[in-house]
N, C-alpha and C positions, 0 to 999 in steps of 0.2 A: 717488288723484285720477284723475277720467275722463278718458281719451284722447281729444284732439277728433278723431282724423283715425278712431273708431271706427266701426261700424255696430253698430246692437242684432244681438246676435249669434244671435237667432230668427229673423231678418227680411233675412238676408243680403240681395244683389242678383246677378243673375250673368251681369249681360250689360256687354262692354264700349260706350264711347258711338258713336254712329253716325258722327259726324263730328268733328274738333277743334274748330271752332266755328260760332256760329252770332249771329243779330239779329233780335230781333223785328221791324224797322224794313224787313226785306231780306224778310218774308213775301207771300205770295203769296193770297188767298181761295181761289186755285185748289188750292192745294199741299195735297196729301194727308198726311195724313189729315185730310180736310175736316168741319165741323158735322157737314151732312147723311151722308156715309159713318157717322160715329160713330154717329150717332142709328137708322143702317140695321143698328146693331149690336144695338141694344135689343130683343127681340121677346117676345112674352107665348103662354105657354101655358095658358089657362085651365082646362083641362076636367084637366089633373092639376096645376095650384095651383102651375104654377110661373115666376119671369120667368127672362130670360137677360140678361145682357150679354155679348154674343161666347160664349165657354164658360165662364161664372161667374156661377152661380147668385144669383139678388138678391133681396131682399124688398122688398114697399112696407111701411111701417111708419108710423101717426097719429105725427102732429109732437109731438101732447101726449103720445103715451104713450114716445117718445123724452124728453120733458120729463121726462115723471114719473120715468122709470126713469133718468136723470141724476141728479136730485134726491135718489133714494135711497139712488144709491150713494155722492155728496158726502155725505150725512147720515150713513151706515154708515161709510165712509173716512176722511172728513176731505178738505179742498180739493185738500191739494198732492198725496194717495193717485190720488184720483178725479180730477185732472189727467192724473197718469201714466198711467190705465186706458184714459181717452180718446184721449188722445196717440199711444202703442201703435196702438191699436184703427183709429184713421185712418192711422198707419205704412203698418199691413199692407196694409190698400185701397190705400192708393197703391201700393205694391211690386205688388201684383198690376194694377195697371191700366197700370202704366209694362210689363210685361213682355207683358200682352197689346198696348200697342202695337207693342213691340216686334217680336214675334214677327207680327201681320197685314200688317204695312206694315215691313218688313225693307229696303226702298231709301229709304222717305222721307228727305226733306231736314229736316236735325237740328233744325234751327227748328221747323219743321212738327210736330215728334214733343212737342217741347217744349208746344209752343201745345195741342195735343192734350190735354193735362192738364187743361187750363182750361176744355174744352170737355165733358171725360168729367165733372169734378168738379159743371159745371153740369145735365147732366142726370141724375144721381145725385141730384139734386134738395136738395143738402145747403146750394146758395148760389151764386147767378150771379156769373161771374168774370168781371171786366174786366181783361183785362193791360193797363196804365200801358205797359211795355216791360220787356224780357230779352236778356242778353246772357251771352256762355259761351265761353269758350275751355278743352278739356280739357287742352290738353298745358300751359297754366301756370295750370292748378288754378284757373282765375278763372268764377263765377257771379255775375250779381247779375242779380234781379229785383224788379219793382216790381206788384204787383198791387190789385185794388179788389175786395171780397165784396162785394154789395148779398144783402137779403133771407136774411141768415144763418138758418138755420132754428135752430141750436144758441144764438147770441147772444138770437134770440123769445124761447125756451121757457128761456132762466137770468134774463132782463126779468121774464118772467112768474113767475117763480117768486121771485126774489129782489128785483128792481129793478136799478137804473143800479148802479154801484159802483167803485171808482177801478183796477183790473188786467182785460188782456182775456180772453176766457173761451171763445175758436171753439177750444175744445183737440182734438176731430176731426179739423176741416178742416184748421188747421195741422201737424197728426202726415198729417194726407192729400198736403200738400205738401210737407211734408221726404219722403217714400216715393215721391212718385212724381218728384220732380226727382232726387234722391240715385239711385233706380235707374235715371235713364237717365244721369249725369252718370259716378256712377262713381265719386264722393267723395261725403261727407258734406255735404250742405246746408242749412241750420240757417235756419227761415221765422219768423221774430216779428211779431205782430201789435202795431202801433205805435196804430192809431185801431180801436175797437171799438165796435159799437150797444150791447154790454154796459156801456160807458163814459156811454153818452151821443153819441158820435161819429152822422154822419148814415149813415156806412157803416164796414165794416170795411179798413183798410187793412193790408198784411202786407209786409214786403220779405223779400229771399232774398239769401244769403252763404252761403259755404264758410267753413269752420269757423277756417281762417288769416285769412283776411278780416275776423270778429266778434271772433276773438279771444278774446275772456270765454265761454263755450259751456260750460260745466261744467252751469251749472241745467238749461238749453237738453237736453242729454243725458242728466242726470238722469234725466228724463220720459220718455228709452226705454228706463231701463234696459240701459244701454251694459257690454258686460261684458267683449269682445274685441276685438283692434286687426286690420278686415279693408278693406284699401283695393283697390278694386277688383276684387271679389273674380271667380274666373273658373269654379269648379266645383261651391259649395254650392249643394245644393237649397232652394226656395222651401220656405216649411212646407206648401203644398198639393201640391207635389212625390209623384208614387206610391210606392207603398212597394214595393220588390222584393224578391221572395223567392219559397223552393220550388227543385225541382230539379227536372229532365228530361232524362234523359240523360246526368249527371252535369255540366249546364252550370245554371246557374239561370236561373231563369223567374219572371216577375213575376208575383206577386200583386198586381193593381192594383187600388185604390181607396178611395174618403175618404166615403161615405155612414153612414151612421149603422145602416142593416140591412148595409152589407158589416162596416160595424165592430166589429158586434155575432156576426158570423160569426166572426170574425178571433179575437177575443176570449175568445169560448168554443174554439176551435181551441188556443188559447195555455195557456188554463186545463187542456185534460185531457188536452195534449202531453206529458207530463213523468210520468204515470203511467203503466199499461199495462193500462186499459180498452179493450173492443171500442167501437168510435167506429161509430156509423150517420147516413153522409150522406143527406139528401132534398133532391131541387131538381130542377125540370124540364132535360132535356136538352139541354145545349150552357151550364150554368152553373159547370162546372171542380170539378165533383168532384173528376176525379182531381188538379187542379193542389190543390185543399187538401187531399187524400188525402196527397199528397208532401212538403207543408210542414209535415203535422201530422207524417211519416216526421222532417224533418228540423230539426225541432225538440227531438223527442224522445231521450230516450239509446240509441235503437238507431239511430240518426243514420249511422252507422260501419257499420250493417250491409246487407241486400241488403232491396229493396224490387221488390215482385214484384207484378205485375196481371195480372190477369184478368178478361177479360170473360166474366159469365155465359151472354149470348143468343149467345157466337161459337160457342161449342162444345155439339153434341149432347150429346144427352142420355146417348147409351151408350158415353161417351166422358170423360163429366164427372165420373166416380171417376177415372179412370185419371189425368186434369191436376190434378185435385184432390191425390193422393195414391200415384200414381206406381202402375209396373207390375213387377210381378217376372218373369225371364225364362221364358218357355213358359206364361205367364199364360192367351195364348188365343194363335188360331194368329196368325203373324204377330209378336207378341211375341220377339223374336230375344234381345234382350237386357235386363236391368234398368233402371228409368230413373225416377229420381225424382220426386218429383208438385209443384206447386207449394211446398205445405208446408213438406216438406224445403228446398228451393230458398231460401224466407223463413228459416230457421232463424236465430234468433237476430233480427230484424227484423221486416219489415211485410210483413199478406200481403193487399193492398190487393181484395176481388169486388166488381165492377160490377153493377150491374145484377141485384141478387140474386135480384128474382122469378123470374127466367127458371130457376131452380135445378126440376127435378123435384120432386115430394115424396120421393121416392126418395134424389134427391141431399141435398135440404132434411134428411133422416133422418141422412142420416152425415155430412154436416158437423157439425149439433146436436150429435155424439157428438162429433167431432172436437176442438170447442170446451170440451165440457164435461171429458171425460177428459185433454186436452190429449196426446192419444196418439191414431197415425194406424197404419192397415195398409195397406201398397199388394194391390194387387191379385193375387190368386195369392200372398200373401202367408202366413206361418204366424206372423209374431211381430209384436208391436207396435211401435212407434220411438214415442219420446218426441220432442216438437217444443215450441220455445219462441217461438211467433210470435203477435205483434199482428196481431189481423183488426181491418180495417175494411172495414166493407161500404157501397156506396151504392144508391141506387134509384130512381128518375125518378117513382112513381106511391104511393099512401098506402097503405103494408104495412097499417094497420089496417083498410081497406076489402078486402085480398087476404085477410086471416086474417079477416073476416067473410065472406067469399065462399069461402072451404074452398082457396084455390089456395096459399094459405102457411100453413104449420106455427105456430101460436101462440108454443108453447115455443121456438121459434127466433126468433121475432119478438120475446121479451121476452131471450133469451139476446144479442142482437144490438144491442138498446133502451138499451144500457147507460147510454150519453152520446151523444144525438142533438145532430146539428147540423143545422139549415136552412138550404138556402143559398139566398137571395132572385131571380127572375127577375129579369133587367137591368131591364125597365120599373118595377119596385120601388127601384130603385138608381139612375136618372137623372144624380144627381149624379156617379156616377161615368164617365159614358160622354165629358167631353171628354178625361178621364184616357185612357180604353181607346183611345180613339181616336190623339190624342199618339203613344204605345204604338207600334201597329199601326202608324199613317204610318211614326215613328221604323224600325221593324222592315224595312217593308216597303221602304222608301228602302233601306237599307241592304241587304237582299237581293238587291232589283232593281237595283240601281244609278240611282236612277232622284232629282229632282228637282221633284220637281211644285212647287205657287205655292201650298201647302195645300189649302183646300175654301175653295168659295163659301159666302157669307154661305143661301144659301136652302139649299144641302145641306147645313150646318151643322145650322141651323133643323129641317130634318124629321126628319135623323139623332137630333136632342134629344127629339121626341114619337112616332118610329118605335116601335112593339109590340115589334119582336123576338122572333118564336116560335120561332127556333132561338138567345135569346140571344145570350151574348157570341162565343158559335165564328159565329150568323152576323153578329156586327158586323163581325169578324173579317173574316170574306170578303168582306162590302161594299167595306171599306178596302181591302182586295186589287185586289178587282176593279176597284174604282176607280182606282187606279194606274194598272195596266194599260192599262183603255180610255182613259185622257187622256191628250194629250202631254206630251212633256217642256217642263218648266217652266210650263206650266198648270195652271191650279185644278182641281181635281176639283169636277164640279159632279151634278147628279142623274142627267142623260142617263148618265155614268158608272157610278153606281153600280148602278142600277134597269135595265138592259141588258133586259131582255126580260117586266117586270113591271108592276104599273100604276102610275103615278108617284102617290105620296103627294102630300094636298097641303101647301101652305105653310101653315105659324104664324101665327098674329097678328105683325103688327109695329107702329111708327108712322108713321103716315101725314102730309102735310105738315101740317096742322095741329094736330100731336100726340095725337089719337086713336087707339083700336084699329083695325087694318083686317085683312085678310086675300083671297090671292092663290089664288086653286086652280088651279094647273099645268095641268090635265086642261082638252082644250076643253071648253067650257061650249055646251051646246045641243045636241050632235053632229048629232041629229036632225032640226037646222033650218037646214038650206043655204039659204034664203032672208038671213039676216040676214046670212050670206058674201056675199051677192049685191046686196045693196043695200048695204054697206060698198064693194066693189070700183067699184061706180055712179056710188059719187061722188066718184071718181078726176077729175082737170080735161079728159086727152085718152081719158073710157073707159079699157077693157082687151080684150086679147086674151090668148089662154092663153098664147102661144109668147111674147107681151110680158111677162106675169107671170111665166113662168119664167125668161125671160132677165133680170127683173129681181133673184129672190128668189137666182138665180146671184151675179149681180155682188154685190148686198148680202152673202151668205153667204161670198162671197171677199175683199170687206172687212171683215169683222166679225173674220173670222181672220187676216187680215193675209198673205192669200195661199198660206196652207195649205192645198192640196186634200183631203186627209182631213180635216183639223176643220172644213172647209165644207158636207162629204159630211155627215158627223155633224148638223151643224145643222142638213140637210133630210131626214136619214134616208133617206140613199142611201149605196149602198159608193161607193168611191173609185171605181172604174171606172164605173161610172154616173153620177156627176156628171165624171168629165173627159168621156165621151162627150157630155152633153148642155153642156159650157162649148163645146167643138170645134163641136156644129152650129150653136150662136147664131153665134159666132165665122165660120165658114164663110159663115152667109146674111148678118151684117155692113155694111150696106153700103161699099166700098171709096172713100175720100177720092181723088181726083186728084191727081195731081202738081201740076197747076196752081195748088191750090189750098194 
């Protein structure tokens, strides 16, 4: 028998609730996370095919071809099958939309985060929610809510396909709402739809209960697939959670990411880990070679052994036998004593070359032997050593275009070819960058000591359609940098990250009347000081310059709430030049009377 106090145990939750309790009745329009913030969450990238909610990637998808693809899976399934699929399926969406509230609005008032559901669910476009009222108390396990769906998109298209019929049929949106109240609640809360359009009803009606409250909950839980008893759970990862792994240093290091070309890297990585093929990486520079050079190391059965890199272009040329395969003593002058070459060093393990074009043809020639005979001589040497090391080689540029241009050895290039892997540019990977990003904050919080308020919604946005030509190592640094140049407990916003480059512009988003619009950072006109000139004109008392700056002062000092560095910031001045110019407004002042 199913446990009602369970959670489907794919679909943990892992945040505790915000506050003991809360009322719809006690809400505020004002209280954040308001319509308008959510909807400033939504923004569109067209020109690479992608939307966003906050950092979670969304489709638009025809109502009917959600129809259709419903209908086939009920006809393939059977009812109560394809209940459970949908059910599920809306779970997960909630769990992830309760946790991006979560995590953007981390003070809201627990109401407000509540109410928040009803507001994401409605523009997800799945069915406008009118909350009736909600009420919650967590420390005695008590929910109940009352809600009203108008314009169900899923109740249309089962009309359409089926007709009226006597059981309610929103098994989405309902798996949408036990996911996303269960993950801020903290308990299990079981949503039943009582009036449905799929019934004939003029709307859909649903109430909300914890699982003591209903009481009967066994079918209710059926439908997720209930397997383990987790009540508020505090450490499982989400299933979109990254995946860590790899070594460096003997400490491990994430391999981060959930895209379908990193997965497809990952995957062939996994497949020729466990044998003892030459592995050849290709990916533009700053895409973590070597971090999958280390996880393919440590995955495989020389796991236990030494794992040894080298980079090709660090070391000369008449230099790059002796690191390759070590020096015997009085080799050449200078040579004092014997000293092993990479090779040896890898023995029994992985002997990971970077950058392998950079190899001379020379060097290109005795490695190829290296590899083939699996026997190496050091330098100054008379005898051979046998060596038993995995090479993996990586390379930033297309070896078949270097061995058509005579600068790479063929028979090295196919001795090398064994099992290629491609590792994809970040802007081929997208989906993975709010992952990498997570990451990096995470990392970097914790190195710096430091608390920022995450990133703004528009440095979000452009970090999401940013190129990246030094990749993940320079997403990496962004985040860095970013840190750095903001205050503590402030948002990282672009002025942070972009410090001395040209500000990207903004994404698409929507606009008030729900169209695409789009904001481009950069002034517009540069060239045309007139149109600054007839703006400032038709100010009520004119302007003067010493008036405009004393006024972009005062504004820039409350904007920051009296911070003289993040004032300075906002006019792009250092700190000492904006206290010098707040001191001379302040100085010329005129001084109030006593008498007055």
């Amino acid at each position: 028998m199913t446990n009602p106090h369970s959670f489907p145990s794919e679909r943990s939750v892992t945040c505790e609730p915000f506050h003991p309790r809360g009322d719809s009745r006690q809400l505020s329009d004002s209280s954040s996370p308001t319509s308008a913030e959510l909807t400033d969450c939504l923004f569109f990238s067209p020109e690479d095919g992608r939307i966003w909610l906050n950092d979670q990637r969304m489709v638009l998808l025809h109502s009917a071809s959600f129809g259709a693809l419903r209908a086939e899976i009920i006809e393939r399934l059977g009812l109560e099958q394809a209940r459970g699929l949908f059910t599920r399926a809306g779970y997960a969406c909630g769990a992830r939309d309760a946790r991006l509230i979560r995590e953007r609005w981390p003070q809201a008032d627990a109401a407000a985060v509540f109410r928040a559901g009803t507001h994401l669910h409605t523009l997800e476009g799945m069915t406008k929610v009118e909350p009736l009222h909600f009420k919650f108390d967590a420390d005695s396990g008590f929910y109940e809510g009352e809600f009203l769906w108008h314009h169900s998109c899923e109740a249309d298209e089962h009309v359409a396909t089926y007709g009226t019929g006597q059981d309610p049929v929103c098994w989405t949106e309902t798996g949408y709402a036990m996911g996303f109240v269960s993950g801020l609640f903290g308990q299990m809360v079981i949503f039943r739809e009582v009036e449905c359009r799929g019934m004939g009803h003029r709307c859909c009606r649903v109430i909300g209960k914890t699982c003591e409250q209903w009481g009967d909950v066994e079918q209710d839980l059926s439908y997720l697939n209930v397997s383990q008893t987790v009540t508020r759970p505090a450490a499982a990862p989400l299933p979109d959670s990254p995946v860590s792994c790899g070594a460096q240093g003997g400490q491990q290091q994430p391999l981060i990411g959930a895209s379908a070309a990193f997965n497809a890297a990952t995957q062939a990585l996994q497949r020729v880990a466990l044998t003892s093929a030459t592995v050849l990486i290709s990916g533009e520079s700053g895409v973590g070679k070597e971090m999958f050079a280390r996880q393919l190391h440590q995955l495989s059965g020389r796991h236990d052994r030494p794992f040894i890199a080298l980079n090709c272009a660090a070391i000369p040329d008449n230099l790059i036998e002796a690191e390759l395969f070590g020096v015997e003593r009085g080799a050449y002058t200078g040579a004092t004593q014997s000293r092993p070459g990479r090779f040896e060093r890898a023995q029994g393990g992985t002997l990971f070359l970077d950058e392998i074009t950079c190899l001379s043809l020379a060097g290109q020639s005795k490695l190829l032997r290296a590899l083939q005979e699996r026997e190496i001589e050091r330098v100054g040497g008379v005898r051979g050593i046998k060596v038993d090391v995995r090479v993996v080689a990586a390379t930033n540029i297309d070896l078949r275009k270097a061995v058509a241009d005579g600068s790479f050895r063929e028979d090295l290039f196919y001795r090398l070819n064994v099992y290629p892997i491609a590792l994809p540019p970040l802007r081929e990977r997208r989906d993975d960058i709010p992952l990498l990003i997570n990451a990096f904050l995470t990392r970097f919080c914790r190195e710096y000591a430091r608390t920022p308020a995450g990133l703004t919604m528009r440095a979000l946005k452009v970090l999401l359609r940013y190129d990246y030509a030094g990749n993940v190592r320079e997403l990496q640094n962004l985040i860095e940098r970013g840190l750095i140049a903001s205050d503590e407990g402030q948002a990282i916003d672009l002025v942070h990250l972009f410090r001395n480059e040209a500000m990207p512009t903004d994404p698409y988003g929507l606009d008030d009347q729900g169209g695409l619009s789009t904001t481009d950072l950069r002034p517009a006109h540069p060239d045309k000081p007139s149109a600054l000139l007839e703006t400032l004109g038709q100010l009520d008392q004119g302007f003067s310059i010493d008036g405009l700056e004393s006024r972009l002062i005062n504004e820039a000092l409350l904007q920051s709430a009296g911070n003289l560095a993040a004032a300075a910031r906002l006019l792009g001045l250092s700190r000492a030049q904006f206290a010098y110019r707040l001191k001379k407004h302040q100085r010329h002042r005129p001084q109030r009377s006593q008498a007055s």
